[in-house]
MMTF fields as JSON, N, C-alpha, C and O atoms, coordinates in Angstrom:
{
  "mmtfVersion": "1.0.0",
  "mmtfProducer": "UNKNOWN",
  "numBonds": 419,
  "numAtoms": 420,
  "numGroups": 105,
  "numChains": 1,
  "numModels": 1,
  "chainsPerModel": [1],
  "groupsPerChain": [105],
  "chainIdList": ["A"],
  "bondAtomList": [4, 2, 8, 6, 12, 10, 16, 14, 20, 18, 24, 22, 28, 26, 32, 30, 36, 34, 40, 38, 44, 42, 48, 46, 52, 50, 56, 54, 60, 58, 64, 62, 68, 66, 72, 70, 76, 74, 80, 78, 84, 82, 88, 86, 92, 90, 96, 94, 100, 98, 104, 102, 108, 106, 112, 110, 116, 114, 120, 118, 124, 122, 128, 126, 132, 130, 136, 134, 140, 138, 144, 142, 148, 146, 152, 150, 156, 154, 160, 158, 164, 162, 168, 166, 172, 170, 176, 174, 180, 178, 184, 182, 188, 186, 192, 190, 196, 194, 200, 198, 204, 202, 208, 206, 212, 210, 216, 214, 220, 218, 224, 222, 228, 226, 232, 230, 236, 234, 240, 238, 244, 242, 248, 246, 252, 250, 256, 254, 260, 258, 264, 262, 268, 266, 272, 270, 276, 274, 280, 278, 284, 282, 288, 286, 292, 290, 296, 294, 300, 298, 304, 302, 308, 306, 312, 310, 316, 314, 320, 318, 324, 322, 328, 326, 332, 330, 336, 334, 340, 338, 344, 342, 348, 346, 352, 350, 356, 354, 360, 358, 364, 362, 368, 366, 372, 370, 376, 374, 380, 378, 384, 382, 388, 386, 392, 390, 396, 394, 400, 398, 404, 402, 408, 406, 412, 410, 416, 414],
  "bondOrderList": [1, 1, 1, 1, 1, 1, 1, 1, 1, 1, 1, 1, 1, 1, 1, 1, 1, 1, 1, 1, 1, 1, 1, 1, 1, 1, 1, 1, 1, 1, 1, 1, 1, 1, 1, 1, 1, 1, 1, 1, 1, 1, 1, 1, 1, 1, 1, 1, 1, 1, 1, 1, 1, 1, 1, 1, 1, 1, 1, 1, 1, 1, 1, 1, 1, 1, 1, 1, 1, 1, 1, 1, 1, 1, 1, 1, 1, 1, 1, 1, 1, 1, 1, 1, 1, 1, 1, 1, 1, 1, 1, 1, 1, 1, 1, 1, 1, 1, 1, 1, 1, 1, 1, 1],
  "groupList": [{"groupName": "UNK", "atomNameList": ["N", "CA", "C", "O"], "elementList": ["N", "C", "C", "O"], "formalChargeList": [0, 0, 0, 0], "bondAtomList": [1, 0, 2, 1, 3, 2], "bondOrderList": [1, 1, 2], "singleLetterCode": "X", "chemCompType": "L-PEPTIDE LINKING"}],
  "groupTypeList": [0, 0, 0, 0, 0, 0, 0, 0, 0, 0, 0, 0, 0, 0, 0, 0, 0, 0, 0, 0, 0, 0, 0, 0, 0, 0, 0, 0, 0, 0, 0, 0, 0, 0, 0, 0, 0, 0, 0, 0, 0, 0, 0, 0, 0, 0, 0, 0, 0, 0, 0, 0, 0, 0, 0, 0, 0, 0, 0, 0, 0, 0, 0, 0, 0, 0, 0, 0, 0, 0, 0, 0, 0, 0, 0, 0, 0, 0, 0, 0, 0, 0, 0, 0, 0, 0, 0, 0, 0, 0, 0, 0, 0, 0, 0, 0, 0, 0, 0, 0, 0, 0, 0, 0, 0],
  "groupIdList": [1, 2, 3, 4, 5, 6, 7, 8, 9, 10, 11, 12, 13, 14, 15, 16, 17, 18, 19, 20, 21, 22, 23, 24, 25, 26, 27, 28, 29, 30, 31, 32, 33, 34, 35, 36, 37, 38, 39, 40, 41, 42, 43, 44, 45, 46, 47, 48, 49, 50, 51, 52, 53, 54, 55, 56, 57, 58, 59, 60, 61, 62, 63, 64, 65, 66, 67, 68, 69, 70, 71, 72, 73, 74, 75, 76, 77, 78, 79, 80, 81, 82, 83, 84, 85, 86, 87, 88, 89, 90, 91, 92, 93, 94, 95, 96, 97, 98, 99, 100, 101, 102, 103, 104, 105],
  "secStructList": [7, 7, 7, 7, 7, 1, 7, 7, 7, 7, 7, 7, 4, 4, 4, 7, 7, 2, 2, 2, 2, 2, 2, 2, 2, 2, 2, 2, 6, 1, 7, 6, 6, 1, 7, 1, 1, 7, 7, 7, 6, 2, 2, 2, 2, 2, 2, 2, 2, 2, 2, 2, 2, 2, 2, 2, 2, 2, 2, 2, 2, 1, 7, 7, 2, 2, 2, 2, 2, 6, 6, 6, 6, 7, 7, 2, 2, 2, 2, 2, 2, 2, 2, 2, 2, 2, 2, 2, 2, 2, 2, 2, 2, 2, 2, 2, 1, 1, 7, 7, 7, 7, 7, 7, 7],
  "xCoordList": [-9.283, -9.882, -8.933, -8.61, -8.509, -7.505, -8.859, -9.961, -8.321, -8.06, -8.236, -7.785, -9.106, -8.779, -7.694, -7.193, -7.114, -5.96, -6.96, -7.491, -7.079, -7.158, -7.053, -6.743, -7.304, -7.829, -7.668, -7.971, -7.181, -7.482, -8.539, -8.544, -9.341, -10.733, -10.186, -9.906, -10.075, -9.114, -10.722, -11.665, -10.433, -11.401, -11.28, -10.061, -11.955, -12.016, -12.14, -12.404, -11.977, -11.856, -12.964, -13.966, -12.733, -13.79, -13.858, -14.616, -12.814, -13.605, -13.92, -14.268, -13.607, -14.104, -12.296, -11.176, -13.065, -11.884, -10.512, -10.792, -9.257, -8.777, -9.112, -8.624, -9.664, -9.816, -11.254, -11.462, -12.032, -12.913, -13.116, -13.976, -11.834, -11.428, -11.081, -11.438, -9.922, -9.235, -10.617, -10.633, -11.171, -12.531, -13.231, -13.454, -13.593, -13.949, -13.363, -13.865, -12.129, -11.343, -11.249, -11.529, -10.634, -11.494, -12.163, -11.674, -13.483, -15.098, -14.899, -15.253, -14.157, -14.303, -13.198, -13.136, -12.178, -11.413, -10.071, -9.304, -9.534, -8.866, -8.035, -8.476, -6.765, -5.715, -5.5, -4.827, -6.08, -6.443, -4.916, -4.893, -4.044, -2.774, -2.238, -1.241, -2.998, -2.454, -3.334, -4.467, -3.291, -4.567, -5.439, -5.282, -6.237, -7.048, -6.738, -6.949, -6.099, -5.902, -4.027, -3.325, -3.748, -1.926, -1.533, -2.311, -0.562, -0.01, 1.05, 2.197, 0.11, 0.911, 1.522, 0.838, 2.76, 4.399, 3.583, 3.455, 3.238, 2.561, 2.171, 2.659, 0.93, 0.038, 0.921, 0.222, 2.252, 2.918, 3.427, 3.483, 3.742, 5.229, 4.385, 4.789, 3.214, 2.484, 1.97, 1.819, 1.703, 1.572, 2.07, 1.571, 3.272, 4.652, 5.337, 6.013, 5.259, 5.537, 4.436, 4.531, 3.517, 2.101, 2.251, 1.16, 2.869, 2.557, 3.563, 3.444, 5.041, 6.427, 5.92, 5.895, 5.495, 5.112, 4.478, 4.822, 3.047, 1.776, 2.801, 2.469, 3.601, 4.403, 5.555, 5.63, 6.093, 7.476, 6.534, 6.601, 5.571, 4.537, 4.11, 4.331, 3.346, 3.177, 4.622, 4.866, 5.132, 6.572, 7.156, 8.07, 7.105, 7.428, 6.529, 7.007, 5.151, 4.577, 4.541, 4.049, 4.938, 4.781, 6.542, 6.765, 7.622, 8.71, 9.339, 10.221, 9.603, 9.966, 11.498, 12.129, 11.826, 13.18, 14.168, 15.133, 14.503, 15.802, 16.079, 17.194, 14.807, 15.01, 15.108, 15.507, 14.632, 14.484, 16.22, 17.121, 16.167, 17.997, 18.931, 19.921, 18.853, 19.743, 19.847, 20.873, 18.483, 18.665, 18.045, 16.944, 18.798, 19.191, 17.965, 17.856, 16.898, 15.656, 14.816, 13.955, 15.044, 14.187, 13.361, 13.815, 12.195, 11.382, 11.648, 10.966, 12.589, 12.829, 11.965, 11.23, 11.977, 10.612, 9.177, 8.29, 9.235, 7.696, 7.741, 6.808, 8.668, 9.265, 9.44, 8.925, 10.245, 10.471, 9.144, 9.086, 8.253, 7.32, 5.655, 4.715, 6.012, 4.936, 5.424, 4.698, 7.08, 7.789, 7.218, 6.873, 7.142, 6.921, 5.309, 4.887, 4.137, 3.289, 2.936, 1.828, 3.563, 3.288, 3.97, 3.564, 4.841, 5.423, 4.509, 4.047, 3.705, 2.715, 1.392, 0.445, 1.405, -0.064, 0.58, -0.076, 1.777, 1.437, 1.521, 0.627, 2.357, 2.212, 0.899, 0.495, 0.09, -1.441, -2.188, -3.307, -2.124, -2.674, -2.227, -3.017, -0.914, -0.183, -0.958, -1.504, -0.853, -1.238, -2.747, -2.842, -3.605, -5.119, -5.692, -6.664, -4.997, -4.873, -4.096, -4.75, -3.092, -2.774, -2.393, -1.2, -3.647, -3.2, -2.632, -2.745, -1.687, -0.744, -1.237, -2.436, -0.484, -1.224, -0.801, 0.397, -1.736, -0.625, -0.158, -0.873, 0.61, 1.578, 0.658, 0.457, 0.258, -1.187, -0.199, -0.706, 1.216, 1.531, 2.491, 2.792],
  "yCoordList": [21.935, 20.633, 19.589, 19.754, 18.684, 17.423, 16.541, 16.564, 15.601, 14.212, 13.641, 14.194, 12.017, 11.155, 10.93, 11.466, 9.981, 8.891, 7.593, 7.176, 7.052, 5.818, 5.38, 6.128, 3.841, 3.678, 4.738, 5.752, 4.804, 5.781, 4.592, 3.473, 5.064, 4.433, 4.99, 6.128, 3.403, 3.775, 3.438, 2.673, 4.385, 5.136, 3.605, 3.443, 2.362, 1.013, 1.592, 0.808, 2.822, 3.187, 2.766, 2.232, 3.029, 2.794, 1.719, 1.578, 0.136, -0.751, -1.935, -3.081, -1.084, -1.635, -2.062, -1.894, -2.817, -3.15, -3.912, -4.341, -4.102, -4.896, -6.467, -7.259, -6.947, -8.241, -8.413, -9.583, -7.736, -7.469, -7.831, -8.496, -7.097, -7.153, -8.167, -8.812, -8.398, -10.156, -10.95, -12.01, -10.811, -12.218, -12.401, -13.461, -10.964, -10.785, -11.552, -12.659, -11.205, -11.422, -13.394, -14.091, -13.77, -14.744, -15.608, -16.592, -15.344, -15.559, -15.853, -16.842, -14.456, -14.517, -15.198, -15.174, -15.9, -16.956, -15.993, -16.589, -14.625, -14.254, -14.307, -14.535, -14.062, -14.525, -12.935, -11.954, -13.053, -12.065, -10.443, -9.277, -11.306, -10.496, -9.992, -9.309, -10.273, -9.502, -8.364, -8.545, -6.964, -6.544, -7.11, -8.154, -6.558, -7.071, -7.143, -8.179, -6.007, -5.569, -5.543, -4.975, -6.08, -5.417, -4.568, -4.64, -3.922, -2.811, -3.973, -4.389, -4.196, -4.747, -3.807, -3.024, -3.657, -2.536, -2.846, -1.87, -3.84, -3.976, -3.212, -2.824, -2.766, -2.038, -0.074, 0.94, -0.056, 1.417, 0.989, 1.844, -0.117, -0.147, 0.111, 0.803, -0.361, -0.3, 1.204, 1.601, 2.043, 3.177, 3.775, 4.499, 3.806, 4.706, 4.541, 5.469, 2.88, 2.655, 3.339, 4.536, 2.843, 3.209, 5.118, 5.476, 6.162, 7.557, 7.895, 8.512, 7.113, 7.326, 7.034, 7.832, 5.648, 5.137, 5.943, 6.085, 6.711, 7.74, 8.882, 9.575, 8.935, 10.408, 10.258, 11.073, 9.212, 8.71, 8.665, 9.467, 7.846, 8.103, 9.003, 9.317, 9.766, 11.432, 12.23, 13.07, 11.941, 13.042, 12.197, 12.768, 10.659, 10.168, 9.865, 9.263, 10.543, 10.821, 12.257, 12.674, 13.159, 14.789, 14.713, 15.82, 13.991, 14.263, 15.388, 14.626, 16.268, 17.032, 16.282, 15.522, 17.009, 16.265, 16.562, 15.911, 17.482, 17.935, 16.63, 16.108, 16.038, 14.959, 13.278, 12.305, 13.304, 12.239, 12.283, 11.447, 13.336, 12.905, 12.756, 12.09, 13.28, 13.357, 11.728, 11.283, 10.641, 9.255, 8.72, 8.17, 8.916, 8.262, 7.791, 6.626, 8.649, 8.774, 7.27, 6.6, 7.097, 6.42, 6.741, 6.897, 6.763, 7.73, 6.616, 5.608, 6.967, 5.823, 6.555, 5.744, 7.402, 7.934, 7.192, 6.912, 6.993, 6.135, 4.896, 4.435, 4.143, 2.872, 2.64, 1.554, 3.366, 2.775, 3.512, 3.095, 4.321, 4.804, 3.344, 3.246, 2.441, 1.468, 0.73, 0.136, 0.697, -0.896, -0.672, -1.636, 0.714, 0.895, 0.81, 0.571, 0.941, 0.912, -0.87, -1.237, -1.624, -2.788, -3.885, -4.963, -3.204, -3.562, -3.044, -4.039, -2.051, -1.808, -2.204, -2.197, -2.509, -3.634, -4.762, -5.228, -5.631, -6.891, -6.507, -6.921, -5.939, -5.875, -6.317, -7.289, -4.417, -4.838, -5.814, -5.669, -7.047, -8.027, -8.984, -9.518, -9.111, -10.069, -9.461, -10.119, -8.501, -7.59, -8.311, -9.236, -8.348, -8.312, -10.242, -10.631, -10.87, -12.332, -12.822, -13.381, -12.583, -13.025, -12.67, -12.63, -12.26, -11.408, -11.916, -13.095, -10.564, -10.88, -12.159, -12.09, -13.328, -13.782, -13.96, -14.19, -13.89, -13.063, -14.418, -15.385, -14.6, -15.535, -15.655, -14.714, -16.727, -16.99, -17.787, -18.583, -17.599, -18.385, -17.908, -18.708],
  "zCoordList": [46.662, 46.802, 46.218, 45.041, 46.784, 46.502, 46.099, 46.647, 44.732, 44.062, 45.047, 46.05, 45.275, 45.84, 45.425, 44.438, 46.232, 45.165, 45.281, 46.31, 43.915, 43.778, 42.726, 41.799, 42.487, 40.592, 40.085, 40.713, 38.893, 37.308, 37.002, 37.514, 36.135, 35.341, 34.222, 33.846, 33.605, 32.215, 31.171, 31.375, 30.082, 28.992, 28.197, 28.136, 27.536, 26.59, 25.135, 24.224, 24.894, 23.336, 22.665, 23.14, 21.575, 20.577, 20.109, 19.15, 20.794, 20.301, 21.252, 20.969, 23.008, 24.309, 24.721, 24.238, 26.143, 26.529, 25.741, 24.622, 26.132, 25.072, 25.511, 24.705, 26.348, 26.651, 25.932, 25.611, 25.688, 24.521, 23.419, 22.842, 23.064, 21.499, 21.048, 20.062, 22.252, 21.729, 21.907, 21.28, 22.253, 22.62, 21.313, 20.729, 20.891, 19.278, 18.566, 18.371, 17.965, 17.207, 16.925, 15.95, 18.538, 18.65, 18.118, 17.563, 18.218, 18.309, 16.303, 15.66, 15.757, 14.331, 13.678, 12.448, 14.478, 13.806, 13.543, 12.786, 13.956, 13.847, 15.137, 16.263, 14.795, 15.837, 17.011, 16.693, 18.014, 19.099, 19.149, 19.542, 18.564, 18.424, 17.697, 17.929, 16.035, 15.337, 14.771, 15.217, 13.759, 13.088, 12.362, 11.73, 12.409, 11.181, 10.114, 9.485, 9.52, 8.06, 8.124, 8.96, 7.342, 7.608, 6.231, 5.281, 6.144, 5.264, 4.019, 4.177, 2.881, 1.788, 1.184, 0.526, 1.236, 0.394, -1.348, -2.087, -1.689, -3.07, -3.734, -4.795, -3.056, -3.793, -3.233, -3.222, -2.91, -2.59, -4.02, -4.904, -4.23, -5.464, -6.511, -7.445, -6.5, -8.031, -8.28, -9.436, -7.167, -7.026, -7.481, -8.342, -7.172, -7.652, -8.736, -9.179, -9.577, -11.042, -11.375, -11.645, -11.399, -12.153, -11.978, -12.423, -11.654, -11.435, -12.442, -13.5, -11.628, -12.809, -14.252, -15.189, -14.245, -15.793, -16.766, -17.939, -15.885, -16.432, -17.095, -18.056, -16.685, -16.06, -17.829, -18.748, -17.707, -18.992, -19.878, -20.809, -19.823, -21.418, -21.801, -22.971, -21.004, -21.805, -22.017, -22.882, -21.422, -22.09, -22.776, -23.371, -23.125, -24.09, -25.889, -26.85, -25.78, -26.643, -26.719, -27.769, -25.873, -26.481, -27.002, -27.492, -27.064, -27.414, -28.131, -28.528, -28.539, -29.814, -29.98, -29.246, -31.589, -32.266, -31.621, -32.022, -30.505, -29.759, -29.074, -29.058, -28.404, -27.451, -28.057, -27.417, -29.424, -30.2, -30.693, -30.623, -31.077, -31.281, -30.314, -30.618, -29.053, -28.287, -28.007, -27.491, -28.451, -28.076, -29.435, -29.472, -30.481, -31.626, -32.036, -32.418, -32.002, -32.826, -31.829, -32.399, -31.037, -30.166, -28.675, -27.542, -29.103, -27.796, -26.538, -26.356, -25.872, -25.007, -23.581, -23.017, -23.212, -22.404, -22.685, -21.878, -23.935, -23.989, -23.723, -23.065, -24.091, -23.77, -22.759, -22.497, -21.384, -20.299, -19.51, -18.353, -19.769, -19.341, -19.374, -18.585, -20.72, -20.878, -19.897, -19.099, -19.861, -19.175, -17.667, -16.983, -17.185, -15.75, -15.813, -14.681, -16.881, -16.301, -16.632, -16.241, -17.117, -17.322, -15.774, -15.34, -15.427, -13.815, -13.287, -12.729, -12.946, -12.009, -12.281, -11.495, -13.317, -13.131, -12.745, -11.813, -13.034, -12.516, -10.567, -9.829, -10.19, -8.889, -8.266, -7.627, -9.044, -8.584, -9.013, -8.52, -9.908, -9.973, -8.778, -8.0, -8.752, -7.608, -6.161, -5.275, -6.231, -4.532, -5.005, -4.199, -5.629, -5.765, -5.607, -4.959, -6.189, -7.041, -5.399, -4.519, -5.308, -4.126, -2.99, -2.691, -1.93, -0.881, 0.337, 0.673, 1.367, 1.828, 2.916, 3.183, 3.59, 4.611, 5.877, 6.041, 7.093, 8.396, 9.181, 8.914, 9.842, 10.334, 11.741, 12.508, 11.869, 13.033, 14.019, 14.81, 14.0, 14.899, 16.153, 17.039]
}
């Protein structure tokens, strides 16, 4: 048994047609072309200080004296471990306080 040929009947997804969507978008003052939501790099950087940071402070408070001398009796693991978690909060305040805004033009 042969297929007509004609039309494909294309499937409008889960959030309808796209002439749909843009009408939505639209309707709610958003610009028909871009997402809704976009991907702020911010809240990755604060992530990844904030894990490193978690990470230098506990091995910079469990130290033993092998490692305290090898850097002249200064727990510098705890130190650059606060410095990274004090960079990853401001990120996430900046990412939170001022979010990203999308170019409507």
């Amino acid at each position: 048994m042969e297929v007509p040929a004609g039309p494909r009947l294309h499937h409008p997804g889960p959030h309808g047609s796209p002439e749909r969507l843009a009408r939505r978008r639209r309707m709610n003052g958003e610009n028909p072309m871009t997402p809704g939501k976009t991907f702020d790099v911010r809240w990755l950087i604060a992530g990844l200080l904030g894990l490193y940071g978690a990470v230098l402070t506990v091995l910079g408070v469990t130290d033993g004296p092998a490692e305290l001398a090898k850097a002249d009796g200064i727990r510098i693991n705890l130190w650059i471990g606060l410095g990274l978690l004090t960079v990853a909060t401001a990120f996430a305040a900046w990412a939170k306080l001022a979010p990203q805004r999308r170019d409507e033009g």
